[in-house]
MIVEX-891412 format. One record per residue (C-alpha): residue in one letter; chain; x, y, z. Coordinates in steps of 0.2 Angstrom, whole numbers. Layout:
<nodes>
tordren|tinu|X|Y|Z
a|A|X|Y|Z .
...
</nodes>
This chain:
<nodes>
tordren|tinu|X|Y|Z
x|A|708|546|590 .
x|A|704|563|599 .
x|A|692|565|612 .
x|A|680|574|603 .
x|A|681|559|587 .
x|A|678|549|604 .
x|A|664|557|609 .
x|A|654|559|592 .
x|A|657|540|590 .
x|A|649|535|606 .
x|A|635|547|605 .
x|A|632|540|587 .
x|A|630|524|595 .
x|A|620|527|611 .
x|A|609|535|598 .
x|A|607|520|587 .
x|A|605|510|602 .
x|A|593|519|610 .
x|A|584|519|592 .
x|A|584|500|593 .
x|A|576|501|611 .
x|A|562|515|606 .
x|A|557|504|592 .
x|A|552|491|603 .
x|A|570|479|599 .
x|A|581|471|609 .
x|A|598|475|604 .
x|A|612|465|611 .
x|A|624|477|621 .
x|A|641|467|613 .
x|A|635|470|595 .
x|A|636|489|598 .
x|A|652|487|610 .
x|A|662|479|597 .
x|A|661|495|586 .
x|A|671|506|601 .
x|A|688|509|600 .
x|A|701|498|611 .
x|A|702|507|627 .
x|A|684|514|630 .
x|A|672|498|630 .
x|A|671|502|650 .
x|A|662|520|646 .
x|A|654|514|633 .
x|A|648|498|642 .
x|A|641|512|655 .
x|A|629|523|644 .
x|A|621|507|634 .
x|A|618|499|652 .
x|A|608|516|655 .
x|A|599|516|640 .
x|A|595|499|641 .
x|A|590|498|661 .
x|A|579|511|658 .
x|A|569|506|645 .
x|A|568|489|655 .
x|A|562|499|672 .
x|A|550|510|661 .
x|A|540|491|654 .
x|A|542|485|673 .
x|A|555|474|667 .
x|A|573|479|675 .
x|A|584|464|676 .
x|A|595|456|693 .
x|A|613|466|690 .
x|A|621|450|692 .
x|A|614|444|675 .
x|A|626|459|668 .
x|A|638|453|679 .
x|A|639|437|672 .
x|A|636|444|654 .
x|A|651|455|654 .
x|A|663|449|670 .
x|A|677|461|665 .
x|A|668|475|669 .
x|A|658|470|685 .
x|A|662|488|690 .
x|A|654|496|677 .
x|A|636|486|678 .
x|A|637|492|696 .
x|A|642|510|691 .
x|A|626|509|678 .
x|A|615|501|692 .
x|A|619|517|704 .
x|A|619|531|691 .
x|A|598|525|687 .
x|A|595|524|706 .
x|A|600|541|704 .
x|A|593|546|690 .
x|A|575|540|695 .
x|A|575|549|714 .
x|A|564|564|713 .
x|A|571|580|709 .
x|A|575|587|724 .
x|A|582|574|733 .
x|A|593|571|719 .
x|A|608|584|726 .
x|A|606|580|744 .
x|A|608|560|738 .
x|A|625|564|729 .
x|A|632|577|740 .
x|A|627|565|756 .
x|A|638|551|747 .
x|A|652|559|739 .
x|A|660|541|737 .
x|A|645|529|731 .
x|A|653|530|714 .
x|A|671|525|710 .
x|A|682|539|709 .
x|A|688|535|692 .
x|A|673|538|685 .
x|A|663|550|696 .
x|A|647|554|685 .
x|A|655|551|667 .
x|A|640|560|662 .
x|A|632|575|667 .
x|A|617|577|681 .
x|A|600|575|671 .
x|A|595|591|677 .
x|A|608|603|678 .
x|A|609|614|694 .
x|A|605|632|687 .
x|A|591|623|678 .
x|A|585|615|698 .
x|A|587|633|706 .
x|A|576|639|693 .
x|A|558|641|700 .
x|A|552|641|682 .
x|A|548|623|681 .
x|A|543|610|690 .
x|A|550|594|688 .
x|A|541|578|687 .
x|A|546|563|679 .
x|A|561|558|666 .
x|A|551|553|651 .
x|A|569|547|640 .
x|A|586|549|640 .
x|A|601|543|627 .
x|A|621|546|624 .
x|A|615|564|619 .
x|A|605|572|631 .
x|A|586|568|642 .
x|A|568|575|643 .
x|A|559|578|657 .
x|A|539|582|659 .
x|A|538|597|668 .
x|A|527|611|673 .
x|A|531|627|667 .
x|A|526|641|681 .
x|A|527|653|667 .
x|A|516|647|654 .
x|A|505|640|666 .
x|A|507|623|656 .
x|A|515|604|659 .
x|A|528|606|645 .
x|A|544|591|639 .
x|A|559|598|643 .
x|A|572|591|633 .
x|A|591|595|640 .
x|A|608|591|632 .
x|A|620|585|641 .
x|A|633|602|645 .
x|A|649|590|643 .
x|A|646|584|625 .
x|A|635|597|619 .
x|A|649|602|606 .
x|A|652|597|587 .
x|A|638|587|577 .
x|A|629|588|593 .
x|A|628|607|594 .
x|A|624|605|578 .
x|A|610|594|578 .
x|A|601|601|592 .
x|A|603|619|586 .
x|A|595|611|568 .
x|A|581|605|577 .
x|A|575|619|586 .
x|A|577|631|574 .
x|A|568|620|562 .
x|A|554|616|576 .
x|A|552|634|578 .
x|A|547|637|561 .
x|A|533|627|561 .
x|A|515|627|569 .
x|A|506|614|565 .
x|A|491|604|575 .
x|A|501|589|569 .
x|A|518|593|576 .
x|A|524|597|593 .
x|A|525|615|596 .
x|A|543|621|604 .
x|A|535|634|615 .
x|A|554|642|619 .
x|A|572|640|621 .
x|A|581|644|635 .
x|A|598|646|640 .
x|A|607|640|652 .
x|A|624|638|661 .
x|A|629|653|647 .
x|A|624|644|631 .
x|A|617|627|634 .
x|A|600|629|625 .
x|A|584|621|635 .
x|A|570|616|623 .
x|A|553|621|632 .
x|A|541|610|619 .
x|A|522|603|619 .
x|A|520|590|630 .
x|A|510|575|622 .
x|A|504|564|637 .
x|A|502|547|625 .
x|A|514|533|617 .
x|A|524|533|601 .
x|A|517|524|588 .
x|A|532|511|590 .
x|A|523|507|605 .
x|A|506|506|601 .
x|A|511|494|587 .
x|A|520|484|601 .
x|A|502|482|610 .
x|A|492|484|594 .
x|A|502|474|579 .
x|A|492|476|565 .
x|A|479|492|563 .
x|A|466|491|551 .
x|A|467|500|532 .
x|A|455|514|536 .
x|A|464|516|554 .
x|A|482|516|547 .
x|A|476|528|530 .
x|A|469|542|542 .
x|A|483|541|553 .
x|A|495|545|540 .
x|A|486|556|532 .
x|A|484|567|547 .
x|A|505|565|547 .
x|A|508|568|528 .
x|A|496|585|533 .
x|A|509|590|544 .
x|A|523|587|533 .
x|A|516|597|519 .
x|A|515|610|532 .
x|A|536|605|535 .
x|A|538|605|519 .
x|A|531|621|514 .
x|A|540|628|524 .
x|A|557|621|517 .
x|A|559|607|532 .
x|A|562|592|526 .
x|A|564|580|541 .
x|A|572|564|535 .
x|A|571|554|551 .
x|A|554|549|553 .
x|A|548|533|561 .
x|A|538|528|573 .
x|A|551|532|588 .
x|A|549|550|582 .
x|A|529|551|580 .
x|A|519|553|597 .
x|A|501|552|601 .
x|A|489|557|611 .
x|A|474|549|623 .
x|A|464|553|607 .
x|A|475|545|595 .
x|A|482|561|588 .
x|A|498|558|580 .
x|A|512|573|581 .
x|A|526|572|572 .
x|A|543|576|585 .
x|A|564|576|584 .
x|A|570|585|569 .
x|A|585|583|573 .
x|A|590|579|556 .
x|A|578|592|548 .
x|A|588|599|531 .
x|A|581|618|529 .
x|A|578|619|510 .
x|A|576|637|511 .
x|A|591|645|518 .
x|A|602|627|514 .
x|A|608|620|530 .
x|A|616|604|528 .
x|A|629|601|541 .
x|A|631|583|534 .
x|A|644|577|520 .
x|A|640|568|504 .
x|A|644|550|510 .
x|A|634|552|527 .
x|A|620|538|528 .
x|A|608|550|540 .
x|A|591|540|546 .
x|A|584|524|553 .
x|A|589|509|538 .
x|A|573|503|540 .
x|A|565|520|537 .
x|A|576|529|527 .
x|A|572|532|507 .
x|A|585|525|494 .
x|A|594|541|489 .
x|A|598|543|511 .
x|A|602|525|508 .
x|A|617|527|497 .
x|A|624|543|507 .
x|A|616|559|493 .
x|A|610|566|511 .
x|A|611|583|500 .
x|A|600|576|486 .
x|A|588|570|496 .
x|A|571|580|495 .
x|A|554|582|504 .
x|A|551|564|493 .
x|A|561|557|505 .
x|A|549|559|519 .
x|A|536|553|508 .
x|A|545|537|507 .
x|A|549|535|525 .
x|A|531|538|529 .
x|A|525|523|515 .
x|A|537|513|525 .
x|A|527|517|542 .
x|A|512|513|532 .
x|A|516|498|523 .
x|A|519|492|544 .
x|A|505|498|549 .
x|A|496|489|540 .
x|A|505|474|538 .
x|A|513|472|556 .
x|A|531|471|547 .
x|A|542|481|540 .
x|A|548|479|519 .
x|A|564|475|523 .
x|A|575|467|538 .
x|A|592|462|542 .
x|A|609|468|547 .
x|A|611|486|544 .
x|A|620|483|528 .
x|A|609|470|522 .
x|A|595|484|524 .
x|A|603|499|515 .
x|A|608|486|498 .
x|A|590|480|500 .
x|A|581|499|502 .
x|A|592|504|488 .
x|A|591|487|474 .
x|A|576|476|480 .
x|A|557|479|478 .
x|A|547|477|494 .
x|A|534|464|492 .
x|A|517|471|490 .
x|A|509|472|506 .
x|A|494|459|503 .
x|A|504|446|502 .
x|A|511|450|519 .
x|A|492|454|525 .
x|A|478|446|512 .
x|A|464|460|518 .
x|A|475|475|513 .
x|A|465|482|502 .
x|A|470|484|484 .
x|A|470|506|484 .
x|A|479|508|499 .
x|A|491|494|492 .
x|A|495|505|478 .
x|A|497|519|488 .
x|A|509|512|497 .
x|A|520|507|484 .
x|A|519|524|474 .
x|A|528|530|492 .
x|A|542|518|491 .
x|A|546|517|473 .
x|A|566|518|472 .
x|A|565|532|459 .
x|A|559|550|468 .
x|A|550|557|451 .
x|A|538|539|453 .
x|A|531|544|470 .
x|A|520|557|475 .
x|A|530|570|471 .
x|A|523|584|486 .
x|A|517|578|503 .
x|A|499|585|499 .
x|A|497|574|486 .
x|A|498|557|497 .
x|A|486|566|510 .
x|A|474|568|497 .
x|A|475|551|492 .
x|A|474|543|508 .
x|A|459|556|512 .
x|A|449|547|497 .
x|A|455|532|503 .
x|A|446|533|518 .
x|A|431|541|511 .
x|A|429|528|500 .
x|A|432|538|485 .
x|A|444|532|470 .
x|A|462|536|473 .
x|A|473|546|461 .
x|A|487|532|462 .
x|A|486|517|451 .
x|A|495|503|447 .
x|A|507|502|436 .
x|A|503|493|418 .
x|A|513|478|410 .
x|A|526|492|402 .
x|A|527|504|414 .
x|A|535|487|426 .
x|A|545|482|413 .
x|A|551|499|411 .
x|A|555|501|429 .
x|A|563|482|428 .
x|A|571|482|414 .
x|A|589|494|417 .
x|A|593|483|434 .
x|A|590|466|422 .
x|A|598|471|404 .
x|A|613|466|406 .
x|A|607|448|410 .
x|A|594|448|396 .
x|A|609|453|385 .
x|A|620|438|389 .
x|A|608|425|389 .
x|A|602|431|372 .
x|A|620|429|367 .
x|A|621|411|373 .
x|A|605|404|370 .
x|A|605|411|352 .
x|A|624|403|347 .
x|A|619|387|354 .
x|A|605|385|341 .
x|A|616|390|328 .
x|A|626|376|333 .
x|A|612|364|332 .
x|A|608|371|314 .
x|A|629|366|312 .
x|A|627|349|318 .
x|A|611|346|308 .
x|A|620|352|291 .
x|A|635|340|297 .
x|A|625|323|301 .
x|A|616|328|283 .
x|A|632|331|274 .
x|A|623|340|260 .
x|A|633|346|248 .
x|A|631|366|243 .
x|A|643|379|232 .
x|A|650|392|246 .
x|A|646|395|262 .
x|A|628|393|272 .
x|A|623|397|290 .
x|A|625|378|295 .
x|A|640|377|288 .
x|A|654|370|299 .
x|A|665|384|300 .
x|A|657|396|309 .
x|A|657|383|324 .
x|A|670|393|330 .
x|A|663|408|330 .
x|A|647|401|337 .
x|A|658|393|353 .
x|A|666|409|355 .
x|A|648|420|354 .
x|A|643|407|369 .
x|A|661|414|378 .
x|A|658|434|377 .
x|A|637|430|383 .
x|A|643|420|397 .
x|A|658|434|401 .
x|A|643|447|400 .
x|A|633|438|415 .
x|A|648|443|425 .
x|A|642|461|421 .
x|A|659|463|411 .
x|A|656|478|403 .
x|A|673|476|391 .
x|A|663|461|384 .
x|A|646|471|380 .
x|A|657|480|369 .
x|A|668|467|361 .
x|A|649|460|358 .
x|A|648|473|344 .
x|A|659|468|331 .
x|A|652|449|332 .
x|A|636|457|331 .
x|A|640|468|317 .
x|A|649|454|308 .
x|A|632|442|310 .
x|A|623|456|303 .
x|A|634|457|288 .
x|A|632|438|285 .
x|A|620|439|270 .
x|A|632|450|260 .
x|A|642|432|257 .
x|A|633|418|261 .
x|A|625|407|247 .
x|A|608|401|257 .
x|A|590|403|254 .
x|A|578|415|262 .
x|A|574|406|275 .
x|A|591|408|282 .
x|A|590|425|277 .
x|A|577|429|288 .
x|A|584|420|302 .
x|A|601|431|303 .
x|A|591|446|301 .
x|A|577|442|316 .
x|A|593|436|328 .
x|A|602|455|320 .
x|A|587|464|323 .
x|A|584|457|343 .
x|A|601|459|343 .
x|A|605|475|342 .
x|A|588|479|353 .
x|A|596|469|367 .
x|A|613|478|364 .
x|A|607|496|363 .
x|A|597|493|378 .
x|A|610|486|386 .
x|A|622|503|386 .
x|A|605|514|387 .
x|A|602|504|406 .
x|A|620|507|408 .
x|A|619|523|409 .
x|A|602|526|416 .
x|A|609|515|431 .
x|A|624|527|432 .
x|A|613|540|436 .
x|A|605|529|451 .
x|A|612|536|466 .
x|A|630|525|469 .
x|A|632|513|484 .
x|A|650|515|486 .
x|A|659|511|500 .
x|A|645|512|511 .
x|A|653|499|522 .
x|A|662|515|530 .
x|A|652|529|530 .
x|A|639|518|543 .
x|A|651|525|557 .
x|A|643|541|552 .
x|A|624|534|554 .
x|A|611|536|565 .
x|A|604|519|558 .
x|A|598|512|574 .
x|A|586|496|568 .
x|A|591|481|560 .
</nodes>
């Protein structure tokens, strides 16, 4: 594997990690290292402990080092090499040189600052800004509050790191603050300007939002009320109808991403995996899974990244509700338990998670995370108006779906078992009517329907139903010509009309069943395909579980 491949790998997974850590988890370091290649668990082991210390300092929380001695005793030198790098990291800016320049050999020569100074020198001599506190950092790059001597403002700074800013990372940073640019909306972060640094390292100079993210106001406040959460969300589906519009769709929201204020504000931030419908920049690849599983719509699910539209938002942001509201998330498990069940399994109706959801908002919520995009709102306007009734105790547009339109809905993931146990339940009786005719031993001139030589035919029926369970679709069609042949009974059978009847009710369901049965078929063929999506997770940014 080349470095580069090297690089993107691990930046992929401090990402995820950090992800995990932002959404208020606990992720265990040896899940994430067993995904490095042989040979670079030791830098690896470095940034994750970084990630991890800090977020641990930040909640007062920062563990003994000999705990991570214990936990990972072949590389003892790498939890001291983590331990040093924060006591870096957290001295104030200006004494930051002085400290490493002092003590040229505090850190091991072999790994000497494996990644790059949080604040880069030309970036320091600058009098631009004043620096004064790191507010996050992760495998790609840190932001720091600030105070910008030029807009006369406290500003976040966020700074990739020079040494891996290349590839997908160039990429995704340049995406997002182009994207960001764009947009001016009271409900997301402005990006006030980009400077260059160091000849093209580019510096985003955005609002600073002196407040939590909502994944840690759900830590301290678990469940929010209905009206609370709705006019949350509406504020954010405002803002991404103002995204939207202007043909950003931003595909990575959750809580980590949405910031607020002292007033409860919310501002929607990172869009860093923002597709620009407009002028069509998609860096990514059919296959790429690109979101948080958790988060992530059913299209981003099975890898169509460049089928995915502003209705994936609107689902991602149903997810956030449907939390809010509820104090857990639809679905949970291993990241590939979580992409098979965004993508196959309905997510229980929120009152049966929380019995005072009320009913609207309930609705409103599912409409946002139905599977298909033409069966939620289909524009981001639409779900803010909603919520705004909502709140204003008006009736909502959404309504629940009826009897058919469920079964409708239901009916192509389940034909194909409907269709076998017709075809197994259905001979079986007919073998009754056999045995019923034989312990009667009635004599009759030709054949009837209980006569015993279609036991065979009747066994053999029960075969192909029970070969059709096993979604064999060879035995759907070899279900035709027995079907067509049952049809065709009454053309030489000597019964009465009774028995008539009978063959043509069972025909008629029948054929029903086995039309519907090919129509699902091909209605579920033009489902976005799962695939081998077991190898395309390298190529995630799925960060919760």
């Amino acid at each position: 594997m080349s470095d580069h491949d090297s690089r993107s790998e691990l930046d992929d997974l401090c990402n995820r990690f950090e992800s995990a850590c932002r959404d208020g988890e606990h992720p265990a370091i040896e899940t994430y290292l067993r995904e490095i290649t042989k040979g670079e668990e030791k830098g690896a082991l470095v940034e994750l402990l970084l990630i991890e210390l800090w977020w641990r300092q930040k909640n007062s929380q920062l563990p003994n080092p000999n705990l991570y001695r214990e936990r990972f005793p072949t590389h003892v030198d790498a939890v001291d090499t983590a331990y040093r790098e924060l006591a870096v990291r957290t001295l104030p800016p200006e004494s930051r040189q002085t400290q490493v320049t002092r003590n040229p050999n505090t850190v091991n020569e072999d790994i000497s600052f494996d990644v790059d100074p949080p604040i880069p020198l030309s970036l320091r001599k600058d009098d631009r800004f004043e620096f004064k506190e790191e507010l996050g950092h992760g495998g790609f790059g840190v932001v720091w509050r600030a105070y910008d001597t030029q807009l006369r403002r406290t500003v976040a700074l966020k700074i990739p790191h020079a040494k891996y800013f290349k590839g997908s990372a160039r990429e995704r940073f340049t995406r997002e603050s182009q994207a960001a640019a764009r947009l001016s909306h009271d409900g997301i972060v402005s990006v006030y300007d980009i400077c260059l640094i160091d000849g093209d390292l580019p510096v985003i100079v955005s609002q600073f939002i002196d407040g939590p993210s909502l994944a840690e106001v759900k830590k301290e406040q678990r469940v929010l009320s209905g009206i609370e959460a709705a006019a949350v969300c509406a504020d954010l589906a405002d803002a991404l109808s103002h995204a939207h519009g202007k043909g950003i769709v931003h595909r990575d929201l959750k809580p980590g991403n949405i910031l607020t204020d002292s007033d409860g504000k919310a501002y929607l931030t990172d869009f860093g995996l923002a597709k620009d419908m407009q002028n069509e920049v998609n860096v990514t690849s059919e296959g790429d899974v690109l979101g948080t599983a958790a988060y992530m719509a059913p299209e981003q699910a099975a890898g169509l990244g460049r089928e995915a539209d502003s209705r994936c938002d609107i689902y991602s942001l149903g997810v956030i509700l449907y939390e809010m509201v509820t104090g857990e998330r639809p679905f949970r498990g291993t990241v590939q338990m979580l992409l098979l069940q965004v993508m196959n399994d309905p997510p229980p109706p929120p009152q049966r998670l929380n019995a005072s959801v009320d009913r609207d908002l309930q609705t409103i919520i599912l409409k946002c995370m139905e599977k298909q995009p033409e069966y939620r709102y289909q524009t981001a306007a639409d779900l803010r108006d909603d919520l705004l009734r909502f709140v204003n105790y008006e009736p909502i547009a959404a309504r629940p779906p009826t009897p058919i339109e469920r079964f409708i809905k239901w009916y192509p993931s389940h034909a194909t078992e409907m269709l076998g146990t017709y075809f197994i339940v259905t001979p079986m009786t007919w073998i009754f009517f056999i045995a019923g005719d034989a312990l009667g031993s009635t004599a009759s001139d030709g054949y009837q329907l209980s006569s015993a030589v279609f036991l065979p035919w009747a066994i053999f029926w029960i075969a192909v139903g029970c070969m059709i369970l096993k979604k064999g679709f060879w035995f759907e069609v070899a279900n035709v010509p027995l079907l067509v042949a049952f049809a065709s009974l009454p053309l030489w059978l000597n019964d009465d009309a009774q028995a008539i009847s009978l063959i043509a009710l069972i025909s008629f369901f029948g054929w029903l069943l086995q039309i519907g049965t090919f129509w699902a078929r091909h209605t579920r063929r033009r489902k976005p395909n799962i695939g081998n999506f077991r190898s395309r997770l390298s190529a995630s940014e799925t960060g919760s579980s």
